[in-house]
N, C-alpha and C positions, 0 to 999 in steps of 0.2 A: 512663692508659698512660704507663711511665715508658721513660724512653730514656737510654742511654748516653754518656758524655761518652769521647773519646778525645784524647790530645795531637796536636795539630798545631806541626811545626816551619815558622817563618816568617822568610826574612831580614828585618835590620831595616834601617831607613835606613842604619846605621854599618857600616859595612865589618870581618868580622870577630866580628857578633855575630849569634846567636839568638834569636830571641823565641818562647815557647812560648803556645802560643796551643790553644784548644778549640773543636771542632766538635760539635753531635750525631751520632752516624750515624744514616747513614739507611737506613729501613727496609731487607731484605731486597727484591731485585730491582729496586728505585728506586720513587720515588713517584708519578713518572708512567709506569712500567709497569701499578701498582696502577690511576691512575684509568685507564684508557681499557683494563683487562681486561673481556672480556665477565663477565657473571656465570654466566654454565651454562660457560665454559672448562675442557676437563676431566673434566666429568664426564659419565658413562657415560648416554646417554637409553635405556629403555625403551616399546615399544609398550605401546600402552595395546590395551583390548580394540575399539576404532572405530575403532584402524587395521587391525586383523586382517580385521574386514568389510569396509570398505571395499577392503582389496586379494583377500578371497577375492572379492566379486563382480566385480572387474577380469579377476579370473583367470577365472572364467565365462564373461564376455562375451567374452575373449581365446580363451578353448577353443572354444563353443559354436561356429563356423562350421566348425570341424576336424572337431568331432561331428557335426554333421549332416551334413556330407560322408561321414563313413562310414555314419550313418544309411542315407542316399539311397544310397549306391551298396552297399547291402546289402538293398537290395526291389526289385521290378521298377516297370516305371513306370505302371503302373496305379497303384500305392498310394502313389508320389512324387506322384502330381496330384491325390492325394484333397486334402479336407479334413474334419477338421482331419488335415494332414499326421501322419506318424507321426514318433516322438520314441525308437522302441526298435528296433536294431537287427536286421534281418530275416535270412533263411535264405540267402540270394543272395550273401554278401562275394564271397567265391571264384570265383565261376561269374561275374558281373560282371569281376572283375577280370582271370580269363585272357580272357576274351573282347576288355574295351578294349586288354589287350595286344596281341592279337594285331590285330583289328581296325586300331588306329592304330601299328601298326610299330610299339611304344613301345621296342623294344631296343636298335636304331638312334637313334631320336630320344634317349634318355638318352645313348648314346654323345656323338653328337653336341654333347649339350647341356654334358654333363662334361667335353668337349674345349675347345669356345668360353668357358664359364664358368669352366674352371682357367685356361687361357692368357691372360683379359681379367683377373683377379683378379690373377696371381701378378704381369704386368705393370705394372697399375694401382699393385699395392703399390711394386714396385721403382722406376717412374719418379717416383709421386708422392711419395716418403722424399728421390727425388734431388733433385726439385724444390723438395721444402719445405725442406730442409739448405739449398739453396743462395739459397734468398729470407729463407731465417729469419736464418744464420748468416756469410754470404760477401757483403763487400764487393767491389763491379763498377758499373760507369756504365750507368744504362737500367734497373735494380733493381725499382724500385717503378713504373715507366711500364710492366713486361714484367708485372709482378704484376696492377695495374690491367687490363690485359688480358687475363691468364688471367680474373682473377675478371670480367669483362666478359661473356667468353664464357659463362657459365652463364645470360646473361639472353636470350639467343638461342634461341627456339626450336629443336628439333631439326630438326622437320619442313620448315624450311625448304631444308634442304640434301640432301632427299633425291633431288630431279633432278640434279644435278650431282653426288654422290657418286653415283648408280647409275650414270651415265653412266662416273664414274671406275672403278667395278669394272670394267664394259664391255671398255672399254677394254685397261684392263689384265688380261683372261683369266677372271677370277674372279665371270661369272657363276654360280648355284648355286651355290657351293661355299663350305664356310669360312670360308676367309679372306677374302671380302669380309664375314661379320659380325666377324670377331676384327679388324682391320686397325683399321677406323675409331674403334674403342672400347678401345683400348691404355692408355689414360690420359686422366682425366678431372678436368678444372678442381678439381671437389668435393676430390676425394683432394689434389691437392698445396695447396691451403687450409687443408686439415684437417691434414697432415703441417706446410704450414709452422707453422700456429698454435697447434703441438704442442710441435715442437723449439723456438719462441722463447722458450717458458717453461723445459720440461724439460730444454736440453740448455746446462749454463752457459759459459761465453765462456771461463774460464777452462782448460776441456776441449780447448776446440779450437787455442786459443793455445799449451797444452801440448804439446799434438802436432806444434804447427810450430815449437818449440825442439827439438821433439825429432826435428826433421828428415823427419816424414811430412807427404805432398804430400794433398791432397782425399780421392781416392778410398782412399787408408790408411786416414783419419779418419775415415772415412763406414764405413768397413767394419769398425775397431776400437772405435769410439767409438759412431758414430750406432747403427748400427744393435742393439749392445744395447740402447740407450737407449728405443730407438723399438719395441721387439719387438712390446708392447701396444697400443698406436695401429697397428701395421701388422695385428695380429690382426681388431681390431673392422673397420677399413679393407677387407681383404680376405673379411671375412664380408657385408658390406655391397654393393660390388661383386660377387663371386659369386652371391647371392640376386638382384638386380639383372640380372643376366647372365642367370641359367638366367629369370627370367620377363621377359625382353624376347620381346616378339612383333612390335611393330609392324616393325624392319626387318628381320628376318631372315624374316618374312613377306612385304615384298616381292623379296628376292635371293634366297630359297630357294625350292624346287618342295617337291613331295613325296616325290621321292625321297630326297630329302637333310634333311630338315628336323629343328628341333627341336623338345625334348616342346612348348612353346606352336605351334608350328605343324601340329604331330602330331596334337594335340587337335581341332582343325578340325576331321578326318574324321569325329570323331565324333560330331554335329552335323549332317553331313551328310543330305540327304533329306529328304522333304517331312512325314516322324514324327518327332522325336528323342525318341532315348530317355533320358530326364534321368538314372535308376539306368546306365547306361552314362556320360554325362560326368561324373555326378559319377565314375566308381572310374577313370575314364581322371586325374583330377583329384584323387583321392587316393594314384595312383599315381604323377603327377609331381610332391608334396608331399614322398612319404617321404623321398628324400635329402636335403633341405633339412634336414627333422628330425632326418636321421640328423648330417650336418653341425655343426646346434647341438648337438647332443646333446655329441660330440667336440668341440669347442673352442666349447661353453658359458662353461667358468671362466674363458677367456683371455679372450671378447667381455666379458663382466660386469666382470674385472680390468681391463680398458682405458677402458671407460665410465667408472668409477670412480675411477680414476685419474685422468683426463682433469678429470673435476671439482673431483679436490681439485686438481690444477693450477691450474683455474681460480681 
């Protein structure tokens, strides 16, 4: 391997003079860019055919509880308690399925559930973007002691607070109704964790310094800057809470009746009695699945784009 000589000018001890002098160059990008590159940098990996199996049987084992729910709540339940159970869907979908509708109110309880699930979701997103901006990117005295205590609170049980926050609904008017499930669960530790641990990588310092030469105050920044920045972390974030949302049961089960309740509270009636019919909770149970699905379905590429992202962040 031969290499190149180029002239270097050099002063010399005397005042007034040149000294020409030669260096190698050195390689293209430097020599220690070269040692410490990985060797696969670059280049393009292809699956092999054991990862193709490997992830079609993930994807089985991911389907197969969907499928046998529609299975089950497409026989009656004679032929759900046989064994060996059945494995091919039966004549029933339909006639099951208006039935747990109407049986467990489900029209209402989706209403319901689409009300407290958009409102704790769209919430969760906006305070915990405002939150992580301001633990990630904003210097304040008490910063990291107010952080430490957010992230504290997730190692508290829920159920400890369920006397004294029913009591506080109580109190303030909102037994049954709504807003004592939507109030308490506005924002959650998790989300502005995950917002702040987002924006300290994603959003550079140089961004937000820009914007206070250029004479915009926090909430500008937050509104011109963070929050494109942040659009995919707030996607995965508010799909994460909303599924979360619609399948909370344990406290909207204690502040809610029956008149008022949601699909996981709903569902109880159907269970109800000294028989249950398993072909009935399953389609009551495939009926409060489908929005979920429909959900991923619609902002699929945005959860997948943010996951992804987030790791090459990482």
């Amino acid at each position: 391997m031969t290499t190149d000589s180029i002239p270097v000018e050099t002063a010399d001890a005397r005042p007034g003079t040149v000294q020409k002098k030669t260096r190698k160059n050195a390689p293209p990008g430097g020599r220690s860019r070269q040692l410490f590159r990985h060797p696969g940098a670059g280049r393009q990996h292809h699956a092999g055919p054991l990862a193709y199996i490997l992830l079609g049987i993930a994807a089985l084992f991911s389907l197969f509880p969907l499928y046998w729910t529609m299975v089950a709540a497409s026989t009656d339940n004679t032929r759900v308690t046989q064994t060996p159970p059945p494995f091919l869907p039966g004549p029933h979908l339909l006639d099951n399925l208006g039935k747990a509708w109407q049986d467990a109110a489900l029209g209402k309880a989706m209403l319901n559930s689409l009300i407290v699930a958009g409102v704790i979701a769209l919430s969760t997103v906006l305070f915990a973007t405002l939150a992580g901006f301001a633990f990630a990117k904003l210097r304040f005295k008490g910063r990291n002691i107010l952080l430490m205590l957010v992230i504290g609170t997730m190692m508290v049980p829920p159920q400890l607070g369920v006397v004294p926050l029913f009591m506080m609904m109580t109190e303030l008017g909102w037994g049954q109704q709504l807003p004592a499930v939507i109030f308490p669960t506005l924002v959650s530790a998790v989300g502005v964790f995950f917002m702040r641990q987002y924006l300290s990588e994603a959003l550079p310092d140089e961004l937000v310094e820009a914007g206070r030469v250029d004479g915009a105050h926090s909430l500008r920044i937050f509104w011109s800057i963070v929050l494109p920045i942040a659009r995919a972390p707030m996607a995965v974030l508010f799909m994460i809470t909303f599924v979360h949302a619609w399948n909370d049961f344990f406290w909207p089960f204690i502040v809610l009746d029956m008149s008022n309740p949601t699909v996981p509270v709903a569902l109880t009636q159907l269970s109800a009695g000294y028989v249950r019919d398993q072909s009935l909770i399953m389609a009551g149970a495939l009926l409060g699945t489908l929005p979920l699905l429909a959900m991923f379905v619609v902002f699929g590429r945005q959860i997948v784009g943010g996951i992804m992202q987030g790791a090459v962040k990482g």
